[in-house]
N, C-alpha and C positions, 0 to 999 in steps of 0.2 A: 778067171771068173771074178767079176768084181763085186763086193759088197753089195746088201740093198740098202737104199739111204730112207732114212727116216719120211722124209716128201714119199717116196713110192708107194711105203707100208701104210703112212697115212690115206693115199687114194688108194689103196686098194682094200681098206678096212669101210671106206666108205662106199666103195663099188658096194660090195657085200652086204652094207647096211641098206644102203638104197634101189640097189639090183639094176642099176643100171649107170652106166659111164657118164652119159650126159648130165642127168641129175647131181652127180656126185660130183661131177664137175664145178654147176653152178653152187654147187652147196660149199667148193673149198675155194671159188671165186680164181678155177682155172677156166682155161676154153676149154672144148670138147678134144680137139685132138692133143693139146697138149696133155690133159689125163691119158691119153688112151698111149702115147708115149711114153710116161712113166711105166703103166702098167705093162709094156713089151719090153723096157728097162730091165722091169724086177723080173718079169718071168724070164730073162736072158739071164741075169746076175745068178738068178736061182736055179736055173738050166732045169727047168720042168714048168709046165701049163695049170695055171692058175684058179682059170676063169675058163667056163663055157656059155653058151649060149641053149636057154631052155624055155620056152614057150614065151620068146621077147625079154626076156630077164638074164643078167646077167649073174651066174650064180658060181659059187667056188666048187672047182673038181676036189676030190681026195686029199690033195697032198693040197690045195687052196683051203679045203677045210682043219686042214692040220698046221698051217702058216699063221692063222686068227687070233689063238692062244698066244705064242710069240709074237705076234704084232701087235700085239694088246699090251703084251708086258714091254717093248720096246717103248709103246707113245706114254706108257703110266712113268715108265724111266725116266722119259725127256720130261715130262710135268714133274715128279718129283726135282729132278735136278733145277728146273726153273725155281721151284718152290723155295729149295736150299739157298738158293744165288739172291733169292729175291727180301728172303730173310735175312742175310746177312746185309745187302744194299739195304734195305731200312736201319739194319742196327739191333733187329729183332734177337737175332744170333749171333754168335763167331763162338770162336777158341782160339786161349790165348798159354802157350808156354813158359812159365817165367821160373827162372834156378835162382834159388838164394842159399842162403845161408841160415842154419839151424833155429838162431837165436832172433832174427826178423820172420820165418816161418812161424812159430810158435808165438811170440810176442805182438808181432806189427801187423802181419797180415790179416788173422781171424774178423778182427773190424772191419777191416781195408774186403775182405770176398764180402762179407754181410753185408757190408753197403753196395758193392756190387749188385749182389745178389738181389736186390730190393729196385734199382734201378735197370738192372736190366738182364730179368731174372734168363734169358737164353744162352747169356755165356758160359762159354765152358773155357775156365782156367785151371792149367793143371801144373801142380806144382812138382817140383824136382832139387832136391838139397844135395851138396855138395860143398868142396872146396873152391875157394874162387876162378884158382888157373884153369882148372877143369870145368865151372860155367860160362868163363869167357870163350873154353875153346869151343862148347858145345852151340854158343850164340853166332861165333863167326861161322860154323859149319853147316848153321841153320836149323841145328837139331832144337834150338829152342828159341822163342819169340825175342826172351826180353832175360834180363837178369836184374836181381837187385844185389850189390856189391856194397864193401868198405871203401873208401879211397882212402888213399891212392893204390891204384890197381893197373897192373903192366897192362895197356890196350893196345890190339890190333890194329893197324892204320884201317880196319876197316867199321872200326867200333868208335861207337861217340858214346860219352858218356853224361846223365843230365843230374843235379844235384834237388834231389825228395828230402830230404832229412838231416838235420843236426842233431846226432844221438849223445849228449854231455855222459865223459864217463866220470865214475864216484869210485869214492875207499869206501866197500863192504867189510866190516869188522865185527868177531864175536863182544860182545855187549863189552864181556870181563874184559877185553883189548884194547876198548875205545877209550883215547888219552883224555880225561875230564879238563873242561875246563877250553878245549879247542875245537870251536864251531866247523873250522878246514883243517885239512893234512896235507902237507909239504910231501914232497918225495923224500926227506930226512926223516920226515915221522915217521915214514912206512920200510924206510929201508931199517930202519930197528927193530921192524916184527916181521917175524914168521909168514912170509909169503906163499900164495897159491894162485899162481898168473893161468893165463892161455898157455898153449902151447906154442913152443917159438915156430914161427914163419907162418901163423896168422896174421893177419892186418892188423887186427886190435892189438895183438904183441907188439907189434912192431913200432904202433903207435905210444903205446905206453912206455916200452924201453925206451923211446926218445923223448922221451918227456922227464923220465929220468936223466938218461946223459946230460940234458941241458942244464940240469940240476950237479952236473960232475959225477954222477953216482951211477951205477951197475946194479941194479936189481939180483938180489938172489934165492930165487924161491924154492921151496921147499918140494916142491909140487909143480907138475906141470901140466894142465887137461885139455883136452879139445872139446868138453862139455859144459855148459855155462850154469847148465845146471846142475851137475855134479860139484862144479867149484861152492856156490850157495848152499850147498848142504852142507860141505868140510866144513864153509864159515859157521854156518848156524852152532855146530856143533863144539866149535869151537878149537877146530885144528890149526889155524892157522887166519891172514885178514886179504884181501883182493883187491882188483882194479876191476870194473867191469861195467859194462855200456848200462846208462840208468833203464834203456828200454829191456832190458834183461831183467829186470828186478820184477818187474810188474805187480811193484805195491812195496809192502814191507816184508821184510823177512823175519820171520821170527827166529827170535833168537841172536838177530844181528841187528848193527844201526847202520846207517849209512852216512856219511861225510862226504862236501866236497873237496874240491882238490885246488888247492892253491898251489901256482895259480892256476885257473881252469884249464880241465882239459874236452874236449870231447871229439866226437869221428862222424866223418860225411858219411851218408849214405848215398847212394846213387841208383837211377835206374841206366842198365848201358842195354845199346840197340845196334844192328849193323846201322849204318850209314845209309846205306839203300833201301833201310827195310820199308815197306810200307806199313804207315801206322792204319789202320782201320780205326771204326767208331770201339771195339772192344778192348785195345791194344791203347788205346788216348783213351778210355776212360777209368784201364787199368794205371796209368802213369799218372791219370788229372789224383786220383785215390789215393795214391803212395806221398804223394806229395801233399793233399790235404793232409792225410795223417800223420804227415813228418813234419807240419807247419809251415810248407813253405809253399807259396802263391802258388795259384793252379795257372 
């Protein structure tokens, strides 16, 4: 028994309206026997009688009047689904998947959907936080659109990766720690105090510990977190001084100064994509976004 196709239920929802073949015919711009072909179609497919014949009209038997309701909700389906296809082809709609990392969720982003939100209020992007290894694999697997990463980041040969953002990191220091008198902090000024890093085998760690070595020196911190906000409060409070991306600060910290870092340091951010992915109007105007915000050309 084979399915009834959408073409069928539509002439035969119009048989029904119009009580007769012919009429319905010219009404969906078929010929007369080609309707009448479908409609022997669907009552095969459906292996029961449709349609009879009552004073020259062509009218639905029992189980033809019981077919209406579902062929109703089948042609509302295919109009909705046109609908959905047809909003996205303008740009009206989409959804867009993107994993990042703690400290650009909370920090980078908020402006970055706001402006979205304002140009093209139909998207739906949904966020997902994580470790980096585990948003690259989730991106090559397809489970998510888009990722926004630190570089340098291990990538799949099937992953490209595009640079949004120079995030410059700085010494956060309790006020009482701040060496007077020196505008920047060398990696010697810092390796004398009481340090409170990332945790080792973040990017940002990793970036900072070399910036140290180039320096000759081993950082040894006191303290180890994988929360960027927890490390700002130890500072505030005066446990200890940090390294930490300026887009982390978002503003001043009370209770702490911040210093740059001689000689500069800072960390790429990037958006990474499969290679194949298709980008849509939601997916390019979630990348044109990350990358105003991060300064660098759209």
């Amino acid at each position: 028994m084979h399915d009834p196709s959408l073409r069928q239920l539509r002439t035969f929802l119009f048989v029904v309206q119009t009580g007769g073949v012919t009429t319905a015919a010219q009404a969906l711009g078929l010929t007369q026997p080609a309707a009448s072909q479908q409609l022997r179609e669907l009552e095969r497919a459906m292996g029961v009688r449709l349609l009879e014949r009552v004073s020259g009209r062509s009218v639905p038997t029992a189980a033809g009047r019981a077919l209406i309701e579902p062929a109703r909700r089948a042609q509302a389906a295919v109009e909705d689904a046109r609908a959905v296809a047809a909003a996205h082809r303008s740009g009206e709609a989409g959804r867009v998947r993107l994993g990042t990392g703690a400290t650009a969720c909370i920090h980078l982003l908020p402006p970055v959907l706001a402006e979205l939100n304002e140009r093209m209020p139909g998207l739906e992007v949904i966020i997902a936080t994580g470790n980096t290894p585990d948003i690259l694999r989730r991106v090559e697997e397809g489970d998510l659109d888009a990722a926004l990463v630190t570089l340098p980041a291990a990538l799949g040969r099937s992953l490209t990766a595009t640079r949004v953002a120079t995030d410059p990191l700085v010494a956060l220091l309790p006020e009482a720690m701040a060496p007077s008198g020196r505008p920047s902090l060398t990696a010697a000024d810092l390796e004398r105090l009481p340090l409170i890093l990332y945790e080792t085998g973040a990017n940002t760690r990793a970036i900072i510990d070399a910036w140290f070595r180039r320096a000759g020196l081993a950082p040894r911190p006191i303290m180890e977190l994988g929360s960027v906000e927890a490390i700002k409060v130890l500072v505030a409070g005066g446990r200890g001084c940090s390294v930490l991306p300026a887009l982390a600060l978002g503003g001043d910290v009370a209770g702490a100064v911040v210093r740059p870092l001689r000689p500069a340091l800072a960390r790429q951010l990037a958006v990474v994509l499969r290679k194949e992915k298709v980008v849509d109007r939601g997916l390019g105007r979630l990348r044109a976004a990350l990358k105003g915000a991060g300064g660098q050309p759209g």
